[in-house]
C-alpha positions as CSV (number, residue, x, y, z in Angstrom):
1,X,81.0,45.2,80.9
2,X,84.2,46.8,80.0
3,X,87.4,45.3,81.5
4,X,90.2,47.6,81.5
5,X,93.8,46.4,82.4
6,X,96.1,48.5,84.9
7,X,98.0,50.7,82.7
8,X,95.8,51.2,80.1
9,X,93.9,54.4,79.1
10,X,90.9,55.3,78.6
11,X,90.4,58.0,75.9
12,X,86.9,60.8,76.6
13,X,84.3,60.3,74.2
14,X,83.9,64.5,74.2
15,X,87.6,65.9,75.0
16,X,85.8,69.1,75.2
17,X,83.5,68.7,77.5
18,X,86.4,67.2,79.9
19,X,88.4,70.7,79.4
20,X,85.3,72.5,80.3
21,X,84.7,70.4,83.7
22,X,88.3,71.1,84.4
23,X,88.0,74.0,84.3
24,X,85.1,74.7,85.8
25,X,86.1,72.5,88.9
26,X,89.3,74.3,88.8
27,X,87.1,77.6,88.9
28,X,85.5,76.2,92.0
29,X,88.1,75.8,94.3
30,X,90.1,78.8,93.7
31,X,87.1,80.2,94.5
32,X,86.3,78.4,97.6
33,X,90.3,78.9,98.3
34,X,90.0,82.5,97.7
35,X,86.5,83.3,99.9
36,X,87.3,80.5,102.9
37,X,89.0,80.4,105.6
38,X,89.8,79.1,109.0
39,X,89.1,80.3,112.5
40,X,90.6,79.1,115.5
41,X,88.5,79.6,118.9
42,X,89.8,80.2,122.0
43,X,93.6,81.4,120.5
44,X,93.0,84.6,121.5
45,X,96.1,86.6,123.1
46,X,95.2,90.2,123.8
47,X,97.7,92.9,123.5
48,X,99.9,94.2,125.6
49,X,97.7,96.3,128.6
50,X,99.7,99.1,128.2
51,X,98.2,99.6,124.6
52,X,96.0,102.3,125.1
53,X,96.0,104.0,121.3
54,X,97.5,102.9,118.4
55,X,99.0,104.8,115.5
56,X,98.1,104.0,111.7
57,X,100.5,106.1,109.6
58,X,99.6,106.3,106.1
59,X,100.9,102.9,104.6
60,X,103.6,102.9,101.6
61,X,103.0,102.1,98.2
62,X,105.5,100.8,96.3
63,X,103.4,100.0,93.3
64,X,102.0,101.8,90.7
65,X,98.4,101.5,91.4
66,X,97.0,105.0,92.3
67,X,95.6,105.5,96.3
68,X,95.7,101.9,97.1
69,X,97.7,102.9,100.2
70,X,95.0,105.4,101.1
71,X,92.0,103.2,100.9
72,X,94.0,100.1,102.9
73,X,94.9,102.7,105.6
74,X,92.0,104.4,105.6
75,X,89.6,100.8,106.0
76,X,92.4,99.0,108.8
77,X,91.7,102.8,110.7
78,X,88.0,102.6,110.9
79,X,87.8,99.0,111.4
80,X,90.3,98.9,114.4
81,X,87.7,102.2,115.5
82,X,84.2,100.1,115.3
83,X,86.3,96.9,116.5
84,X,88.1,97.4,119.6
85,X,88.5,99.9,122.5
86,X,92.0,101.2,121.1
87,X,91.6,105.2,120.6
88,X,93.0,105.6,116.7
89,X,95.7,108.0,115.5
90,X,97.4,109.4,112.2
91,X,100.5,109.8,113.4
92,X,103.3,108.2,115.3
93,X,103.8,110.2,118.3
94,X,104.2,110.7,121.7
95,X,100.9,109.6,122.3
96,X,100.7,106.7,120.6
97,X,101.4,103.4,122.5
98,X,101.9,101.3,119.2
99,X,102.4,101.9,115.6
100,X,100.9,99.6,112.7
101,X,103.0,100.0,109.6
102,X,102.2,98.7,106.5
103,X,103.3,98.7,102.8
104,X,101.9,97.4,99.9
105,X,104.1,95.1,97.9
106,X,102.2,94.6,94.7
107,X,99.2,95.1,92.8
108,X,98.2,92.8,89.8
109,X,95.0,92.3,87.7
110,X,94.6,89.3,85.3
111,X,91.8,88.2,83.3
112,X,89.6,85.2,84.4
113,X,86.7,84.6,82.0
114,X,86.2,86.2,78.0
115,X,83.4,86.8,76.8
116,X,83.2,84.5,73.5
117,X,81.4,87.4,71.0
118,X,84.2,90.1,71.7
119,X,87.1,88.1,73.1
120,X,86.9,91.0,75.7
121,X,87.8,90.0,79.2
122,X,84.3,89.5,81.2
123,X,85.8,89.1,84.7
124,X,89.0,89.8,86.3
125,X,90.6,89.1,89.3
126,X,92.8,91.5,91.3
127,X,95.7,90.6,93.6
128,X,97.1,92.8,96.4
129,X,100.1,92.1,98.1
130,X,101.5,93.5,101.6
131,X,103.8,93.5,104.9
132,X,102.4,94.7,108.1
133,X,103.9,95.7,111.5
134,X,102.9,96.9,115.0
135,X,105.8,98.0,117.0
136,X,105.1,99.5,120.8
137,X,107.0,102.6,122.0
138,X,110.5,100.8,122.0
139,X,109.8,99.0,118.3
140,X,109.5,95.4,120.3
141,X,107.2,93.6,117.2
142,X,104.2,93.0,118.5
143,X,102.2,91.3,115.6
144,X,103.8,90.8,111.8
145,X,102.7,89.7,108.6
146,X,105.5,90.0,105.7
147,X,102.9,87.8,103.4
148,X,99.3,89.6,103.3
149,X,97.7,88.1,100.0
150,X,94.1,89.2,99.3
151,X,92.4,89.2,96.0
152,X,89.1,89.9,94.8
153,X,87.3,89.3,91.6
154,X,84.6,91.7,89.3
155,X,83.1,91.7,86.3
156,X,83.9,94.0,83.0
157,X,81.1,95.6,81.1
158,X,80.6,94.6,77.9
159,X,77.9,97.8,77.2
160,X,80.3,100.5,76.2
161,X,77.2,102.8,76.6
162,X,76.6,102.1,80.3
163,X,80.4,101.4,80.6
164,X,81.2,101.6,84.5
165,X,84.8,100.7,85.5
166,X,84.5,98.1,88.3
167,X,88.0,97.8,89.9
168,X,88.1,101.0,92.0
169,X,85.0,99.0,94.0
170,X,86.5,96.0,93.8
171,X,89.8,97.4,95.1
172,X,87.6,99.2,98.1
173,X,85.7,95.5,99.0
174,X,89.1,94.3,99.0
175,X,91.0,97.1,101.5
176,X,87.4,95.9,103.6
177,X,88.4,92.4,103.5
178,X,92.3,93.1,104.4
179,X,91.3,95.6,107.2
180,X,89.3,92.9,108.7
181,X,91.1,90.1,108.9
182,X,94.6,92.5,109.5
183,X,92.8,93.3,113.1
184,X,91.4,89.9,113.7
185,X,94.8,88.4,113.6
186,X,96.1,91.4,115.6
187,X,93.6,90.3,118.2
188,X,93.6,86.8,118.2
189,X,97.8,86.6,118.1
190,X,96.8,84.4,115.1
C-alpha cells in the first residue's frame, strides 16, 4: 500500500490516456448540457384572453448566415399553428392581437472532432444566437428573451464523392428545437 502525504502529487502512469478521458468526459457533458433541460410543472401562466391571433413578422438577421431568419420564422409559425389555438399571421396588423419579434444575433460554426487521416474536421457544432419579443396591441411586453442560445451539432463527410453538406439540416433541426421551446416558454410564462 501506497501512502501519499497531503500535498503531494501523484504523476499518471499514461498522461495520454488522462487527456483522452478529459476529454471525453468533457465531451459528455457539454453534450448532456447542450440536449437537457429542465421543466417546471404546474408554472403555467396563459396569455392574456384577449390574444386571439398573433403576428410573426419575418425575424431580422443581422448575421451573415444566408435564410437563417426565414427557417426560424418559418418553424416558431407552424409550431405556434400545431401548438395552440392562436390563429397565425405574417404581418403586424390590425388584426393581430400580438406581435412576436425576433432577431437573430449571431451565427457561429466551430469544429469539434478531426478526423486523424486528413486532419479534416469530422463534426461541427453550430451556435445560433437571438432576442425575442411579443408585444400586444399597445407594445406592453408580454414574454421576452434577449438571450436565446441554441446549438446543434453534425458530422462532415469525409467521401468527397458522396460529399453532402450537412449544416443547412442541421441549421433546420435547430430552427425546430428554437421554435419549440420559444412557444413553450411563451405558454408556460417560464
Amino acid at each position: 500500500m501506497r501512502v501519499q502525504s497531503p500535498g503531494s502529487r501523484v504523476r499518471s502512469r499514461n498522461p495520454g490516456r488522462d487527456f483522452f478521458w478529459v476529454l471525453g468526459t468533457a465531451y459528455w457533458v457539454l453534450l448532456l448540457s447542450v440536449s437537457c433541460g429542465y421543466h417546471t410543472a404546474g408554472h403555467a401562466v396563459q396569455l392574456p384572453e384577449t390574444v386571439k391571433t398573433i403576428a410573426v413578422p419575418p425575424f431580422r438577421n443581422e448575421t451573415p448566415t444566408y435564410r437563417i431568419e426565414q427557417m426560424l420564422t418559418a418553424s416558431v409559425a407552424r409550431e405556434f399553428t400545431t401548438r395552440t389555438h392562436y390563429r397565425i399571421v405574417s404581418n403586424p396588423g390590425d388584426e393581430a392581437d400580438a406581435t412576436l419579434a425576433g432577431t437573430v444575433l449571431s451565427t457561429s460554426a466551430s469544429p469539434l472532432a478531426y478526423d486523424t487521416s486528413s486532419g479534416r474536421a469530422a463534426s461541427v457544432l453550430v451556435v445560433v444566437s437571438m432576442k425575442v419579443t411579443l408585444s400586444d396591441r399597445s407594445g406592453k411586453v408580454l414574454y421576452q428573451n434577449p438571450a436565446y442560445l441554441f446549438r446543434e451539432q453534425y458530422e462532415v463527410s469525409q467521401d468527397l464523392q458522396s460529399f453532402f453538406e450537412e449544416d443547412s439540416p442541421a441549421l433546420r433541426r435547430l430552427s425546430q428545437d428554437f421554435a419549440r421551446t420559444l412557444v413553450s416558454n411563451i405558454l408556460e410564462g417560464f
